[in-house]
C-alpha positions as a Markdown table, in Angstrom:
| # | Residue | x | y | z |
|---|---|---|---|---|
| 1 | Unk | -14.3 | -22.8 | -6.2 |
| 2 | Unk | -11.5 | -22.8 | -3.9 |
| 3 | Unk | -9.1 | -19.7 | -4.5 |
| 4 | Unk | -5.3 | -20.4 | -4.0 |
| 5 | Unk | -2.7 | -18.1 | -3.4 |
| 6 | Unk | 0.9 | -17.4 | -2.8 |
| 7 | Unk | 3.0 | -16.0 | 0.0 |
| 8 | Unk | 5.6 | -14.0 | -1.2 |
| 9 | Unk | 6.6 | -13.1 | 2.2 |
| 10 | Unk | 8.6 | -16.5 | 3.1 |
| 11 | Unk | 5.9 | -18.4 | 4.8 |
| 12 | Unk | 4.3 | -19.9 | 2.1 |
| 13 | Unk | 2.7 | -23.6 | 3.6 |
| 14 | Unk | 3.5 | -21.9 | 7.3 |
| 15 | Unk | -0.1 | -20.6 | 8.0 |
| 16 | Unk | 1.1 | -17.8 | 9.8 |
| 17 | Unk | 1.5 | -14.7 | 7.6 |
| 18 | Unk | 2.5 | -10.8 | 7.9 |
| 19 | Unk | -0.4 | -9.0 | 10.0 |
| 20 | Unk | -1.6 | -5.6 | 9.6 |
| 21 | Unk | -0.9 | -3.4 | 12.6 |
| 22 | Unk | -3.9 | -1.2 | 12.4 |
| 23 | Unk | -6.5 | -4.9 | 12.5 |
| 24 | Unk | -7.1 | -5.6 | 15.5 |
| 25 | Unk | -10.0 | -6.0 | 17.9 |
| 26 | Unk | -9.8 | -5.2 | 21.9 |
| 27 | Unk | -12.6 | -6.3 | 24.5 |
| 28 | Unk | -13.0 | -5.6 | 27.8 |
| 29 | Unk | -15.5 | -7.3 | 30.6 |
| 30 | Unk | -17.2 | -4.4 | 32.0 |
| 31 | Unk | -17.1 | -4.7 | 36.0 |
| 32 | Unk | -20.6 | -5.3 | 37.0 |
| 33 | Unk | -20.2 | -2.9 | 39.6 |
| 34 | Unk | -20.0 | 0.2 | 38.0 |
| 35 | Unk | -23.6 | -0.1 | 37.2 |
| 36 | Unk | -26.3 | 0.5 | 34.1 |
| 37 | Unk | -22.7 | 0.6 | 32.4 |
| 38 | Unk | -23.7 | -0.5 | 28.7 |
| 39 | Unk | -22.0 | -2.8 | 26.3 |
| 40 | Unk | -18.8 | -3.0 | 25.6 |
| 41 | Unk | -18.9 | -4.2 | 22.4 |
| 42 | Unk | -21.6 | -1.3 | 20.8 |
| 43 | Unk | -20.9 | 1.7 | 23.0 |
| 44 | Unk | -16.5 | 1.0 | 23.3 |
| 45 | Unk | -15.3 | -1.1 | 21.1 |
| 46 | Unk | -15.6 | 0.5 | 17.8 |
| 47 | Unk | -13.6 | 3.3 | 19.3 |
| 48 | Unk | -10.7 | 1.9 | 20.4 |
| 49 | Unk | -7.5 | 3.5 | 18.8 |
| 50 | Unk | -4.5 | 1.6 | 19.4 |
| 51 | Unk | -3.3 | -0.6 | 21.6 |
| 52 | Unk | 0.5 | -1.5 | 22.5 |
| 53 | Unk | 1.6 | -5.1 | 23.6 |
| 54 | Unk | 3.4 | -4.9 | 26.6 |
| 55 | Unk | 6.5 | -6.3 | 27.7 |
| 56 | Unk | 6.6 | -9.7 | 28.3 |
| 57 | Unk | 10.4 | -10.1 | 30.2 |
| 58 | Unk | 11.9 | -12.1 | 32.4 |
| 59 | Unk | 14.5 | -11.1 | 35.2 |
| 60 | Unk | 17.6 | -13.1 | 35.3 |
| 61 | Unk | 21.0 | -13.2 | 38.0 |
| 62 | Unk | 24.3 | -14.1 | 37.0 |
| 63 | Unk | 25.6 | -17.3 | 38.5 |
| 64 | Unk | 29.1 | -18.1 | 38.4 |
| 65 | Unk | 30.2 | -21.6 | 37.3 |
| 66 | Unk | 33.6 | -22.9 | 37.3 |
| 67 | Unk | 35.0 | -20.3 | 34.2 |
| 68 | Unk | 31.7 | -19.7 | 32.8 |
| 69 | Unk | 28.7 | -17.5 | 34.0 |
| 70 | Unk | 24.9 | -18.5 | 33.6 |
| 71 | Unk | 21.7 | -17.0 | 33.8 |
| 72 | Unk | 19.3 | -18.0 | 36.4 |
| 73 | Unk | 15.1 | -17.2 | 35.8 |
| 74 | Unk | 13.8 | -14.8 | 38.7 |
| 75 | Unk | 10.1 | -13.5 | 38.0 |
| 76 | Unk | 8.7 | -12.1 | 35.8 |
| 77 | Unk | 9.2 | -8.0 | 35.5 |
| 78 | Unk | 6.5 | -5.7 | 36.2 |
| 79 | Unk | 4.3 | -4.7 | 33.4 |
| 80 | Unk | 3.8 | -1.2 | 32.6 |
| 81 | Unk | 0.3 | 0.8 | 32.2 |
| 82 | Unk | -0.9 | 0.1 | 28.7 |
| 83 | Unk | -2.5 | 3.6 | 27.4 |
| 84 | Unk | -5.6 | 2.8 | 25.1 |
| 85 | Unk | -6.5 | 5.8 | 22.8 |
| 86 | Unk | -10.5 | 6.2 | 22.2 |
| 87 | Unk | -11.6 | 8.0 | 19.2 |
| 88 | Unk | -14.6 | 10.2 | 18.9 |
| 89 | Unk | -15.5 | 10.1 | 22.1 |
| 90 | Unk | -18.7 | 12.2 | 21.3 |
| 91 | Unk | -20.6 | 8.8 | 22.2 |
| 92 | Unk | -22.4 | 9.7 | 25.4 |
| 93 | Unk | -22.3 | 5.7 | 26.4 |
| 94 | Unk | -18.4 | 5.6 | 25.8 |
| 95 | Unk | -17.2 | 8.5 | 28.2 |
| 96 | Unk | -19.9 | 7.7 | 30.6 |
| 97 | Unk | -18.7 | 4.1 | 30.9 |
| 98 | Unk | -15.1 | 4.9 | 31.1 |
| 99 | Unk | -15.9 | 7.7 | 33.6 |
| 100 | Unk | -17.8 | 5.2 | 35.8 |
| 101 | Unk | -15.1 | 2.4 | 35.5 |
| 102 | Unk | -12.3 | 5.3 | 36.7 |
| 103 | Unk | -14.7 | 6.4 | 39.3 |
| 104 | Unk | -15.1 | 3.3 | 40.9 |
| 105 | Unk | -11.4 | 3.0 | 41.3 |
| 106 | Unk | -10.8 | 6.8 | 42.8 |
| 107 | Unk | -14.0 | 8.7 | 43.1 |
| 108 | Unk | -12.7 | 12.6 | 42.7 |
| 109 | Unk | -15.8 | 13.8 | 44.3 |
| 110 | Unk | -16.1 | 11.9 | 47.7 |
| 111 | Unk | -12.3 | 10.6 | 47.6 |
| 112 | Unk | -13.4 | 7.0 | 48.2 |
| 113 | Unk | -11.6 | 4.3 | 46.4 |
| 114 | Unk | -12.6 | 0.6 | 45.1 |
| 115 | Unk | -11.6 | -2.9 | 46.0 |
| 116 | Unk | -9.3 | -4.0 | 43.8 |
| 117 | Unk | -10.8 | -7.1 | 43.6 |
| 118 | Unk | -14.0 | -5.0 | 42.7 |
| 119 | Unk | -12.5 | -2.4 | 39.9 |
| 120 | Unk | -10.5 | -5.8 | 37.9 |
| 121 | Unk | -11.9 | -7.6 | 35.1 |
| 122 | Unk | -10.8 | -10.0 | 32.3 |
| 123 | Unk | -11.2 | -8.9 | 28.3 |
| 124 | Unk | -9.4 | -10.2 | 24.5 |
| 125 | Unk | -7.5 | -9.0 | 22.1 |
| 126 | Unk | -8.0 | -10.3 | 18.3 |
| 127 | Unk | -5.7 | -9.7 | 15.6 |
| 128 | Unk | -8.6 | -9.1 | 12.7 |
| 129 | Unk | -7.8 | -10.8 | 9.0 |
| 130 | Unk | -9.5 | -9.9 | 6.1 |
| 131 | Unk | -11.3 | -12.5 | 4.9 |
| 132 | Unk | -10.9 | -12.0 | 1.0 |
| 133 | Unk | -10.8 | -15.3 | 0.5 |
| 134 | Unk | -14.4 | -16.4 | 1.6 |
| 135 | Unk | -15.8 | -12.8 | 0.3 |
| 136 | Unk | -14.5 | -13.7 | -3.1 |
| 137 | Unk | -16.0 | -17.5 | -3.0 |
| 138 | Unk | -19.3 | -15.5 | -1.7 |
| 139 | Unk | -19.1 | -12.7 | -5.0 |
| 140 | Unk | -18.9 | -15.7 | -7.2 |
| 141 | Unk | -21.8 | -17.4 | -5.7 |
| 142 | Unk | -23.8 | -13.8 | -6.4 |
| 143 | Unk | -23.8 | -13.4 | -2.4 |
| 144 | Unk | -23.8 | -9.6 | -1.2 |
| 145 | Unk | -23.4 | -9.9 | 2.5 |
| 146 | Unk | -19.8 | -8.2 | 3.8 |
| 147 | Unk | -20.6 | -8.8 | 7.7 |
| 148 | Unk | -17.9 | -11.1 | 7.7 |
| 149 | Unk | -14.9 | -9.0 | 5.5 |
| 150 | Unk | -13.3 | -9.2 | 9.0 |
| 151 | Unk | -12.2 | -12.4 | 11.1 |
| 152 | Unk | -11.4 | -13.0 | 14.0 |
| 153 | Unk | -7.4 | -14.3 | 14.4 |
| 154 | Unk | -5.1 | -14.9 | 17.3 |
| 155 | Unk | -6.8 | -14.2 | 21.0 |
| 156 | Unk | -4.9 | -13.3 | 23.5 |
| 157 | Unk | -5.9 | -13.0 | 27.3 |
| 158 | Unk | -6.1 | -9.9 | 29.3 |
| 159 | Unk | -6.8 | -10.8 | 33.1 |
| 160 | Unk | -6.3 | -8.7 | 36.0 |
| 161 | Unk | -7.1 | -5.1 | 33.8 |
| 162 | Unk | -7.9 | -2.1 | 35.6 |
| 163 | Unk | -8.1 | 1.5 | 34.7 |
| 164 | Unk | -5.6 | 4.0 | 36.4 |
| 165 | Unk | -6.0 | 7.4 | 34.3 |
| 166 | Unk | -8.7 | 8.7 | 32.1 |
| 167 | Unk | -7.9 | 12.1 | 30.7 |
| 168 | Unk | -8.9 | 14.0 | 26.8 |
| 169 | Unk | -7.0 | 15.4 | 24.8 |
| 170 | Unk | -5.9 | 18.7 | 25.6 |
| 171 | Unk | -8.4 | 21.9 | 23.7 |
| 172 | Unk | -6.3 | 23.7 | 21.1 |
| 173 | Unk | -8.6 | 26.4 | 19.1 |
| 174 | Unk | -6.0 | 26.4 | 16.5 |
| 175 | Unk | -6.0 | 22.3 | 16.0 |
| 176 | Unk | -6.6 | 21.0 | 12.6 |
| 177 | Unk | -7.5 | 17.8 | 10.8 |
| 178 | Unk | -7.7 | 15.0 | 13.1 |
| 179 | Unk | -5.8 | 16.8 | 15.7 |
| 180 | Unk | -8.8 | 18.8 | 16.2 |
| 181 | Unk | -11.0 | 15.7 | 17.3 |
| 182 | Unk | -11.2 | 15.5 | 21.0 |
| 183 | Unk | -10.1 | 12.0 | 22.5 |
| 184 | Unk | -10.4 | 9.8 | 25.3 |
| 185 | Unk | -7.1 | 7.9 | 26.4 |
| 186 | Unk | -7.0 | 5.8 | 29.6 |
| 187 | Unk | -4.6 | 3.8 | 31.0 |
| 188 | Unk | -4.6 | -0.1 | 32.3 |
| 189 | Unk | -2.7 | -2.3 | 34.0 |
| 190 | Unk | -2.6 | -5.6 | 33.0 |
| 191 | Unk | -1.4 | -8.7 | 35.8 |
| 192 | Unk | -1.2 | -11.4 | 33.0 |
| 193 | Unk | -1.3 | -11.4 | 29.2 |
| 194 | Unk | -0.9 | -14.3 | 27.0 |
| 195 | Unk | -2.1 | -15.9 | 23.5 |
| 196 | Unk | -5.4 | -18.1 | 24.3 |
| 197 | Unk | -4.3 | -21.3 | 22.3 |
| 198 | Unk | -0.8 | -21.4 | 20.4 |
| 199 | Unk | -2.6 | -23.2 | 17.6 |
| 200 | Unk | -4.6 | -20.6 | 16.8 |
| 201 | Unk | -1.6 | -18.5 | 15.6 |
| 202 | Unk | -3.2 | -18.5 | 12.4 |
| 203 | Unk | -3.3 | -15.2 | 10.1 |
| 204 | Unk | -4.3 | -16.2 | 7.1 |
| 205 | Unk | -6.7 | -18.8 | 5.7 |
| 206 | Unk | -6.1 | -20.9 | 2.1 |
């Protein structure tokens, strides 16, 4: 049985419909240098914390034009250094990987630093729905699997990332609650980030 719904959020028959900020998915393509590095998506990815879109502007002049004035495209502005929080980075795998990846860029030991070329890779980003919808269908069908409660949405693109800065969180004996749990945050830079396919700005199935 096909369950229908409404939208009351104004974009009823749009497909595209509010997303949850905390949903998300982020996956990098390990540099094959670093070496005996692991996977991404079993030792990283479940740790990842946040991660902020970066600013996607445009530099303009002013030309002058008779008794108006109009605005000219230059490039593109640089982007900033995107930091990624990692949770619970008790995983041996995790810090070791990231350690490795920042190592390769500016080894603190021996001083040496990478290629650029060498220390870059490409990764995604997913918006994650929940996918009610086909669980429900799946209840009513007396199915019990819930591998698939998240999809995959929107990709976008990352190419060009590298880490720059790899530091936890600072050791407070007096922490509490979830400010007691050490974290990992590092920061990228990202040359070009953009959504995959425009027709897949889908967030919602029906």
């Amino acid at each position: 049985m096909k369950v229908s719904y409404k939208n009351e959020w104004g974009t009823a028959g749009s497909n595209l419909d509010p997303q949850r900020a905390d949903l998300f998915k982020f996956v990098l393509d390990l540099p094959p240098e670093i070496g005996n590095a692991g996977s991404w998506a079993s030792d990283i990815q479940f740790a990842v914390e946040n991660f902020p879109f970066p600013d996607t502007k445009q530099e303009t002049t002013d030309l002058k034009f008779l008794n108006q004035i109009n605005k000219i495209l230059l490039a593109d502005t640089a982007t900033s250094p995107i930091t990624v929080a990692v949770r619970y980075a008790f995983n041996q795998a995790t810090a070791q990987t990231l350690y490795r990846w920042k190592y390769l860029t500016s080894n603190p030991r021996t001083g040496g630093t990478g290629q650029t070329s060498k220390v870059k890779t490409t990764g995604h980003f997913y918006w994650l729905i929940p996918n009610m919808v086909e669980q429900g269908n799946a209840a009513s069908a007396g199915g019990t699997s819930y591998a698939d409660v998240l999809q995959e949405g929107l990709p976008y693109m990352l190419e060009g990332c590298m880490i720059t800065n790899l530091k936890p969180s600072d050791g407070d004996m007096k922490a509490t609650g979830e400010t007691a749990l050490v974290k990992l945050s590092f920061e990228l830079t990202i040359d070009r980030y953009y959504p995959v396919s425009l027709s897949k700005m889908i967030f919602g199935k029906t």
